[in-house]
MARMIDO-905461 format. One record per residue: residue number from 1; x, y, z of N, C-alpha, C in turn. Coordinates in Angstrom, 2 decimals. Example, Ala and Ser with C-alpha at 12.3 -4.5 7.8 and 13.67 -1.06 7.14 Angstrom:
BEGIN
<1 <13.19 -5.69 7.80> <12.30 -4.50 7.80> <13.20 -3.30 7.80>>
<2 <12.85 -2.25 7.08> <13.67 -1.06 7.14> <12.90 0.03 7.87>>
// end
This chain:
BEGIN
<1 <0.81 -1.19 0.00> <0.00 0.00 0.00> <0.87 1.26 0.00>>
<2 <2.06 1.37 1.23> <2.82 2.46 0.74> <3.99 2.60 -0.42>>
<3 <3.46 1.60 -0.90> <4.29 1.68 -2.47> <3.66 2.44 -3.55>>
<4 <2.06 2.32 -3.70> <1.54 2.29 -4.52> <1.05 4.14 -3.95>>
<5 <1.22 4.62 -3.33> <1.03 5.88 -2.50> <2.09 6.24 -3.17>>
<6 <3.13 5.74 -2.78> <4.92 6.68 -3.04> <4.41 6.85 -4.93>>
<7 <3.76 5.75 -5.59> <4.14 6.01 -6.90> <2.79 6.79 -7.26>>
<8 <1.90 7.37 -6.70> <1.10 8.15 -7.21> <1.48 9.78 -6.83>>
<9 <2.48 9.98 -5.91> <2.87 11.24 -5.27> <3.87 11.22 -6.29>>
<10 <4.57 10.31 -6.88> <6.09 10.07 -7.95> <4.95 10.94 -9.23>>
<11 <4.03 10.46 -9.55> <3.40 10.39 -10.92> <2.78 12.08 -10.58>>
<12 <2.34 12.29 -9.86> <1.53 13.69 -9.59> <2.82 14.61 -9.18>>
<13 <3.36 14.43 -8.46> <4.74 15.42 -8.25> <5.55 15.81 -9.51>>
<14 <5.64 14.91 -10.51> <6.36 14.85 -11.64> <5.89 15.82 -12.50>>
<15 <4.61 15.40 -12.29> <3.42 16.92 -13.93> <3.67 18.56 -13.21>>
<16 <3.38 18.15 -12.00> <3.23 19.40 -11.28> <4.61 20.10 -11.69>>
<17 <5.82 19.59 -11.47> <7.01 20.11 -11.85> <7.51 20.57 -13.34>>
<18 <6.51 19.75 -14.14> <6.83 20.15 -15.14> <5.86 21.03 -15.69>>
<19 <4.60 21.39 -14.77> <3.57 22.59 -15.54> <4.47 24.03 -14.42>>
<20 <5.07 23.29 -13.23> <5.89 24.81 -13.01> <6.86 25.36 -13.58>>
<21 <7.97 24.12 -14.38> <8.95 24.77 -15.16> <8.58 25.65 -16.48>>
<22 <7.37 25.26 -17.49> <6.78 25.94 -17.92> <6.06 27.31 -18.11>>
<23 <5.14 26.86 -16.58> <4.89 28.62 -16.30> <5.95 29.54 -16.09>>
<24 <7.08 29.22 -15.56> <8.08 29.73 -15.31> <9.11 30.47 -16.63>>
<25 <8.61 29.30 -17.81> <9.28 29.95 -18.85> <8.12 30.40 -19.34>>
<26 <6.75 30.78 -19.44> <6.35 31.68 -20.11> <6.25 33.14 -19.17>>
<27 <6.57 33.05 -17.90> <6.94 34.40 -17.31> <7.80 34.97 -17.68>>
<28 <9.16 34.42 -17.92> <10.29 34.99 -18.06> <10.26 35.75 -19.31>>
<29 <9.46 34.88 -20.33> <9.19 35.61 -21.89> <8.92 37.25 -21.23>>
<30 <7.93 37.39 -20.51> <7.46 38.11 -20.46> <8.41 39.50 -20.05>>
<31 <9.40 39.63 -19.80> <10.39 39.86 -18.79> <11.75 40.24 -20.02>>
<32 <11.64 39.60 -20.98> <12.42 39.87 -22.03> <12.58 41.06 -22.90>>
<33 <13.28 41.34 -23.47> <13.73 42.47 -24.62> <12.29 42.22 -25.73>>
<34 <11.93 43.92 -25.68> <10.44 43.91 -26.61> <11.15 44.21 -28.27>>
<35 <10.36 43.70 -29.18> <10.95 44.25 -30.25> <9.62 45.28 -30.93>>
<36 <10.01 46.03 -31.45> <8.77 47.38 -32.28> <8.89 47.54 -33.09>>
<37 <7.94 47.70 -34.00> <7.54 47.48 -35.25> <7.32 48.74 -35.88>>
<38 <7.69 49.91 -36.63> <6.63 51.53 -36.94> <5.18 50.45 -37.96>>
<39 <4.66 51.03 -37.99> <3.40 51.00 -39.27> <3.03 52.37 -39.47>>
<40 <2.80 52.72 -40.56> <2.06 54.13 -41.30> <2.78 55.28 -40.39>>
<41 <3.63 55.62 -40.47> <4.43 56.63 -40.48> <5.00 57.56 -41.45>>
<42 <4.20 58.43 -41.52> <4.25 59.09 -42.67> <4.51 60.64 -42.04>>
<43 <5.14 61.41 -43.05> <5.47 62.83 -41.95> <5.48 63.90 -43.43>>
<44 <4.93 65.33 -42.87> <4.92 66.49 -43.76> <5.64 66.94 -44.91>>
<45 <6.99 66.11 -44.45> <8.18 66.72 -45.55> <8.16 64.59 -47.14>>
<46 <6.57 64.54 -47.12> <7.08 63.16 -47.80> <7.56 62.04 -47.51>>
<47 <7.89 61.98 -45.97> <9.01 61.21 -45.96> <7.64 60.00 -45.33>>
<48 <8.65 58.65 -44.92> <7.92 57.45 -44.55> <8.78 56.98 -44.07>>
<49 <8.51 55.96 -42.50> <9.63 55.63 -41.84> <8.79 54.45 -41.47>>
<50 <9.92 53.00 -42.31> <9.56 51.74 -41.93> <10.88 51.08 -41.03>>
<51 <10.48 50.20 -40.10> <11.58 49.44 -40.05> <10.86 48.86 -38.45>>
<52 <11.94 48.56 -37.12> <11.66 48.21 -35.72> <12.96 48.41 -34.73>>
<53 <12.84 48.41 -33.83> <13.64 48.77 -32.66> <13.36 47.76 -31.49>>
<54 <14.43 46.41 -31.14> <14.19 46.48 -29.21> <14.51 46.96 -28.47>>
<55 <13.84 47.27 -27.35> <13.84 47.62 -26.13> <14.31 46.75 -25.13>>
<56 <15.19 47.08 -23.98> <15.28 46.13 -22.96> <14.02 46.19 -22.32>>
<57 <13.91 45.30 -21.14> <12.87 45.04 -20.26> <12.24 46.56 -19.68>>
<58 <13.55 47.19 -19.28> <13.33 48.22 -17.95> <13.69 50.02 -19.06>>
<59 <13.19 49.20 -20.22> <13.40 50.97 -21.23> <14.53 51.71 -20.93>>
<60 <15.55 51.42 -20.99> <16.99 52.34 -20.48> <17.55 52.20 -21.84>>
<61 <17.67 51.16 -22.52> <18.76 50.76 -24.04> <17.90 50.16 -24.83>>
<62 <17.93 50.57 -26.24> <17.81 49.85 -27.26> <18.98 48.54 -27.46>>
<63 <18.24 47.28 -27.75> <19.85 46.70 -28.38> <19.72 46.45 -29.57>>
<64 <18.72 46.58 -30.41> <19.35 46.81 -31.93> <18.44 47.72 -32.24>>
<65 <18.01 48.33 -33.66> <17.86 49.20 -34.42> <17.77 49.07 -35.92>>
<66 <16.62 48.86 -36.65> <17.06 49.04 -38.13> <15.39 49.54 -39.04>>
<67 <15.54 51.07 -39.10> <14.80 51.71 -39.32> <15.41 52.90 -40.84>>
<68 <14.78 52.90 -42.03> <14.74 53.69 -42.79> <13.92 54.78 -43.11>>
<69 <14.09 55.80 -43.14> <13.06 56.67 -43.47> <13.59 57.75 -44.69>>
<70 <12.47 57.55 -45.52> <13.15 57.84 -47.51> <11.75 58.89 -47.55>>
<71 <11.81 59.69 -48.78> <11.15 60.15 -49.53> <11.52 61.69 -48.91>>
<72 <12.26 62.16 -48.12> <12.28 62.95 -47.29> <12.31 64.52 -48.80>>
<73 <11.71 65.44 -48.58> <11.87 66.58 -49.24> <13.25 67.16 -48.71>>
<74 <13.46 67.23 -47.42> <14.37 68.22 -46.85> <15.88 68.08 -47.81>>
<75 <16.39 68.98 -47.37> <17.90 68.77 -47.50> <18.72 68.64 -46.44>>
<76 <20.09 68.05 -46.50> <20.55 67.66 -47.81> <20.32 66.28 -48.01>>
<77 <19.79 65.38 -47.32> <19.29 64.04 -47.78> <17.91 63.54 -47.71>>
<78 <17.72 62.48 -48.78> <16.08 62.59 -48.84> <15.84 61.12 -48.22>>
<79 <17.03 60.35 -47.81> <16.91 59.07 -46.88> <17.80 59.16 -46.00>>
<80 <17.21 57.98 -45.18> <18.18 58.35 -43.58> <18.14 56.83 -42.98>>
<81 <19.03 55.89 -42.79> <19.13 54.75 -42.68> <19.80 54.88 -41.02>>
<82 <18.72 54.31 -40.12> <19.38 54.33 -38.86> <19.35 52.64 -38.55>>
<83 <20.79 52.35 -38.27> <21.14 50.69 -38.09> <21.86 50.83 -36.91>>
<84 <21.75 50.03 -36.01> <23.03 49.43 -35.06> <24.01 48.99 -35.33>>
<85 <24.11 48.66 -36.65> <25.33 47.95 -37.04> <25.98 49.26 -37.50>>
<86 <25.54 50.33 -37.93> <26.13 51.37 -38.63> <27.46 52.09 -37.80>>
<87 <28.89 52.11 -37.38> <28.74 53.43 -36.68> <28.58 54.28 -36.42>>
<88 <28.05 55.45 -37.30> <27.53 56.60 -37.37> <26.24 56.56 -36.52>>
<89 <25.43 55.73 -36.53> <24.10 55.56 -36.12> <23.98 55.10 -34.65>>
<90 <23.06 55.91 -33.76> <23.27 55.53 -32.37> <22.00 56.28 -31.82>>
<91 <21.48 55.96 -30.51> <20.69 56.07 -30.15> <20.80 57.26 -28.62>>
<92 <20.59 57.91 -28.25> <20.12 59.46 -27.42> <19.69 59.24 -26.41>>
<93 <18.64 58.63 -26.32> <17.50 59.24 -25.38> <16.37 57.76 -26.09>>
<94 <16.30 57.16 -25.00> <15.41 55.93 -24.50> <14.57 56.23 -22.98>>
<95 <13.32 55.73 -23.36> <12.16 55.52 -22.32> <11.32 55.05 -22.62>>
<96 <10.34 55.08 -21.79> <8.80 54.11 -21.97> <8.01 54.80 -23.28>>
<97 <8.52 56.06 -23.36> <7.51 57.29 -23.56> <8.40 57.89 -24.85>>
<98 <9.33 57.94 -25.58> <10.06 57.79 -26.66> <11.50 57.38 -26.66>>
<99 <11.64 57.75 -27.84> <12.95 56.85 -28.37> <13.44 57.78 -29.79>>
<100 <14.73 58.76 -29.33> <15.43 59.29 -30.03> <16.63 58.89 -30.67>>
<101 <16.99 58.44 -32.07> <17.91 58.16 -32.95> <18.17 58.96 -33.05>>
<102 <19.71 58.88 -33.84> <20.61 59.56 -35.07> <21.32 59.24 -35.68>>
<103 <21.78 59.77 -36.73> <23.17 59.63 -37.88> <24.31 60.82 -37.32>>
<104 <24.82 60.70 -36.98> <26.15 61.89 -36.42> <27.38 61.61 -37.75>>
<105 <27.12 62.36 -38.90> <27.89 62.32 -39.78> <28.82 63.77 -39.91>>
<106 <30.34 63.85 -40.26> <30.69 65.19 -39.73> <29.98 66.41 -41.43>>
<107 <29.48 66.31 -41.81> <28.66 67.38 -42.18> <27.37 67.97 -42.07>>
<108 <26.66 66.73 -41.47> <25.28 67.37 -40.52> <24.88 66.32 -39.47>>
<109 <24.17 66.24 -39.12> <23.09 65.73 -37.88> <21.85 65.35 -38.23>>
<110 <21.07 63.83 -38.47> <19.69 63.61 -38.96> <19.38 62.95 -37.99>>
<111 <18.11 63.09 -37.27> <17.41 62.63 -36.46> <16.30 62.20 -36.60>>
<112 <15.63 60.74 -35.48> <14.58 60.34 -36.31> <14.09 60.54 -34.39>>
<113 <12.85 61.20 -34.35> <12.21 61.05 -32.84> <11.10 60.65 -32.69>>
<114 <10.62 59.51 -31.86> <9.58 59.25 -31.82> <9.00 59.72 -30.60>>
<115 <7.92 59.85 -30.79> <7.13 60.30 -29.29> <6.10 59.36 -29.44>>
<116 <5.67 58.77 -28.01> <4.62 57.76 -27.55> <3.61 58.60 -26.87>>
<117 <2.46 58.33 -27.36> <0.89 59.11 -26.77> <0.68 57.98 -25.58>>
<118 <1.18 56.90 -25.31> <1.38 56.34 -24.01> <2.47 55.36 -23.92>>
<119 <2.40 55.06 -22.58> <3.90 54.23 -22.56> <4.29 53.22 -23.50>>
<120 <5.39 52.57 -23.90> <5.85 51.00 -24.48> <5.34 50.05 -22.69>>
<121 <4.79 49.15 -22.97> <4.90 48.14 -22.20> <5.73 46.58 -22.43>>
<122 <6.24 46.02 -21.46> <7.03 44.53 -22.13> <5.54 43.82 -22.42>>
<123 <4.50 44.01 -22.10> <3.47 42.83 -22.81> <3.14 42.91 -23.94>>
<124 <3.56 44.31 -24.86> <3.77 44.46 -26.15> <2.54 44.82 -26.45>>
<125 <1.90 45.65 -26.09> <0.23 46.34 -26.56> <1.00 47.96 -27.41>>
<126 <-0.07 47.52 -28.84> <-0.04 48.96 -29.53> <-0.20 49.99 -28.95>>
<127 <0.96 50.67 -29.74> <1.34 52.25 -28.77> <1.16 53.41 -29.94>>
<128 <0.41 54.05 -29.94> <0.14 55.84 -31.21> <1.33 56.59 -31.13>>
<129 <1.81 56.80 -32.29> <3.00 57.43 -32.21> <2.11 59.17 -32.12>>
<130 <2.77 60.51 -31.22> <1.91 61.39 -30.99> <2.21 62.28 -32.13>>
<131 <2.05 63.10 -32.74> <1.60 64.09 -33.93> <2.20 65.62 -32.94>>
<132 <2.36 66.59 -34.29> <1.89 67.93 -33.70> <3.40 68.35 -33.50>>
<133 <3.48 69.54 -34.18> <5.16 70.37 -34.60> <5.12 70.70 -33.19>>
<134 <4.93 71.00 -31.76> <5.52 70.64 -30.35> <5.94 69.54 -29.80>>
<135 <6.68 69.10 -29.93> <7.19 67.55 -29.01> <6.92 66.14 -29.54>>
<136 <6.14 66.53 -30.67> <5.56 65.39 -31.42> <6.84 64.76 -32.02>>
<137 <6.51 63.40 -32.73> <7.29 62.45 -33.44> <7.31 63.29 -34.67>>
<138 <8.89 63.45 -35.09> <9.69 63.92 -36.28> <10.56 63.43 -36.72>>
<139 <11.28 63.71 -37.87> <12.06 63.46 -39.00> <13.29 64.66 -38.98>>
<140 <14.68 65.01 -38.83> <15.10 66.20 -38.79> <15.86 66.24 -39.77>>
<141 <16.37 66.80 -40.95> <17.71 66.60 -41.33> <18.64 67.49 -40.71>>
<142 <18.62 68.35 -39.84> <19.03 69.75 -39.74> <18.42 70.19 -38.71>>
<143 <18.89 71.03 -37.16> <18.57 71.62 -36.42> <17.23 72.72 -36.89>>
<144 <15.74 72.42 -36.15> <14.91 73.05 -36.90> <14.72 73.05 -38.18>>
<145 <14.94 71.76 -39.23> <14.26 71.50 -40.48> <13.65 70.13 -40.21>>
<146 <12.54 70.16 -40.05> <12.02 68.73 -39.64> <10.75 68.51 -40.76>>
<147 <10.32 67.02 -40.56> <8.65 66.89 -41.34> <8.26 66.25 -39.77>>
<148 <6.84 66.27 -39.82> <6.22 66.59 -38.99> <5.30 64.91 -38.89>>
<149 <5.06 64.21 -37.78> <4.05 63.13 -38.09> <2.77 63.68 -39.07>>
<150 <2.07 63.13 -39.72> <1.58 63.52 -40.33> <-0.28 62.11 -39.84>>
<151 <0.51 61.13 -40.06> <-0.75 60.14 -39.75> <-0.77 59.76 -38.39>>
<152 <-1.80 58.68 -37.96> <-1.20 58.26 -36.55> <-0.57 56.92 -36.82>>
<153 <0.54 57.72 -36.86> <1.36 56.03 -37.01> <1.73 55.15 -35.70>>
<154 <1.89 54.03 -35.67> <1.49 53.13 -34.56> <2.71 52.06 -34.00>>
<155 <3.46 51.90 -33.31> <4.08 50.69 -32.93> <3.41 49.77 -32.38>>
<156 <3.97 48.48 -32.90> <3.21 47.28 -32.55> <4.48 46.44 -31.94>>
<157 <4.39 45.59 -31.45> <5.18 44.25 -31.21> <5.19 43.12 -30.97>>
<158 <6.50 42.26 -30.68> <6.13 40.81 -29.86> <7.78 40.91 -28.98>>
<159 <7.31 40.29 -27.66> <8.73 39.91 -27.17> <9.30 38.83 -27.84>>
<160 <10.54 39.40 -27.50> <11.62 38.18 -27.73> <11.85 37.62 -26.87>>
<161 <11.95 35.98 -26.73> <12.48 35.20 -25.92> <13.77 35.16 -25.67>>
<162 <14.52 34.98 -24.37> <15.51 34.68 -24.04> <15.90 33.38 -24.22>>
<163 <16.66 32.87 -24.44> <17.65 31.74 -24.49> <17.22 30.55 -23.49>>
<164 <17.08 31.51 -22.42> <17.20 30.58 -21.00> <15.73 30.23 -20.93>>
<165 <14.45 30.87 -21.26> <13.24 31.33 -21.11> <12.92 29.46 -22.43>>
<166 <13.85 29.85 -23.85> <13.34 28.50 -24.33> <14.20 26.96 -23.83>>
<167 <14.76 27.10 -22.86> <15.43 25.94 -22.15> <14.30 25.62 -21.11>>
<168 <14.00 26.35 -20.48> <12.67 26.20 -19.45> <11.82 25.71 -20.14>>
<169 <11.64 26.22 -21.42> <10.33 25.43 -21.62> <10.02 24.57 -22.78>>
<170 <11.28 23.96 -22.96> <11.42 22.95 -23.24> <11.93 21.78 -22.37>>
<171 <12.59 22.24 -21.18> <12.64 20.84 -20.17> <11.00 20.20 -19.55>>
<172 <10.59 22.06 -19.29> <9.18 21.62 -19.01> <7.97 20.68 -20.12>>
<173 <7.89 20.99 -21.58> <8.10 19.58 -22.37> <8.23 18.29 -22.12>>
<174 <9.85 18.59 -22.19> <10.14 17.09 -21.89> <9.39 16.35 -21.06>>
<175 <9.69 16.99 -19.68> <9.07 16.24 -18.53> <7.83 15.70 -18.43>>
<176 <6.76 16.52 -19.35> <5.83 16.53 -19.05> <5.26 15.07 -20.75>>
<177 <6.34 14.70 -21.69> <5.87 13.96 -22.33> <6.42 12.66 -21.95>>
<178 <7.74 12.89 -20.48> <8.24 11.34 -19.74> <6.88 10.96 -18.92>>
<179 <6.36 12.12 -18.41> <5.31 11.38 -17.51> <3.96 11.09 -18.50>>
<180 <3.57 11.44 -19.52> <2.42 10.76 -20.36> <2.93 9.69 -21.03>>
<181 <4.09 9.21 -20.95> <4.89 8.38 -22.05> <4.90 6.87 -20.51>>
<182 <4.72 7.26 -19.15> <5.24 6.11 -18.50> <4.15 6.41 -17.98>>
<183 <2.93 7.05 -18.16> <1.57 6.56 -17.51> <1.30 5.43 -18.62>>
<184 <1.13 6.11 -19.50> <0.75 5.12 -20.67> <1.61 3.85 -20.95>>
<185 <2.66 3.51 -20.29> <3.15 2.50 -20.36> <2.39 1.49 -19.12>>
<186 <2.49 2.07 -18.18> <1.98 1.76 -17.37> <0.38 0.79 -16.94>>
<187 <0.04 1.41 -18.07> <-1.27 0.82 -18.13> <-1.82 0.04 -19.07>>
<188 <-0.47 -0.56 -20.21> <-0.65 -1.33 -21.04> <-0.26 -2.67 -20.38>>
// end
């Protein structure tokens, strides 16, 4: 009798461990570097700015970057390629609430600024990029030559998983197809 006890606490202890390693890795997702998406970003001077940006967890750093924005009227360039890989290209000013790029090339300065009408969150809910030649999301080539948001353009996202986040939850997997794999043996 206390055999058959020990192996039902063995069989129930076992799932339980493996629906906690699981939950555990879909928390951690949660907890991870967000990545952002622009959609319909369109601004006064022509221009259009596609591309995405992650965020760490706690909004302090971008860790990558790869955003274009072309059609630009201004001078002296009518595209503006902001990459992480670039060195010229680097990032300012990070928060919940925007996220300022640039190109620091030694004949001018192009800036790409976004402003958020509410915070970035890590659960990755659409954020309105805000409008309006005060503080609003712009395009600069040039100190005071900017285009202006023009639509409400929108960031979207998904987190990225960590490394460790898909080891969790894939042990939790495993575990959880040893114990359907030796019930079912079990009862043949």
């Amino acid at each position: 009798m206390i055999k058959s006890i020990m192996r039902g606490l063995m069989k129930n202890s076992a799932a339980a461990l493996a629906f906690v390693v699981i939950f555990a890795a879909f928390s951690k997702c949660s907890w991870a570097d967000t990545a952002w998406t622009l959609e319909n970003v369109n601004f006064t001077d022509g221009a259009t700015a596609i591309g995405s940006f992650t965020i760490n967890s706690t909004f302090t750093a971008l860790t990558a970057w790869n955003i274009t924005v072309s059609g630009s009227t201004l001078s002296p360039s009518a595209n503006a390629h902001y990459d992480n890989g670039d060195g010229d290209s680097g990032f300012f000013s990070v928060s919940s609430t925007n996220v300022l790029l640039a190109i620091d090339v030694p004949s001018f300065a192009q800036e790409l600024i976004l402003v958020l009408t509410s915070p970035m969150t890590n659960g990755g809910t659409p954020v309105n990029l805000q409008g309006g030649a005060s503080g609003g999301t712009d395009d600069c080539n040039q100190p005071g030559t900017c285009g202006i948001l023009t639509t409400s353009g929108e960031l979207t996202s998904s987190a990225v998983p960590e490394p460790s986040a898909v080891l969790l939850l894939a042990s939790g997997a495993g575990l959880l197809g040893l114990v359907f794999y030796r019930r079912k043996r079990s009862l043949s």
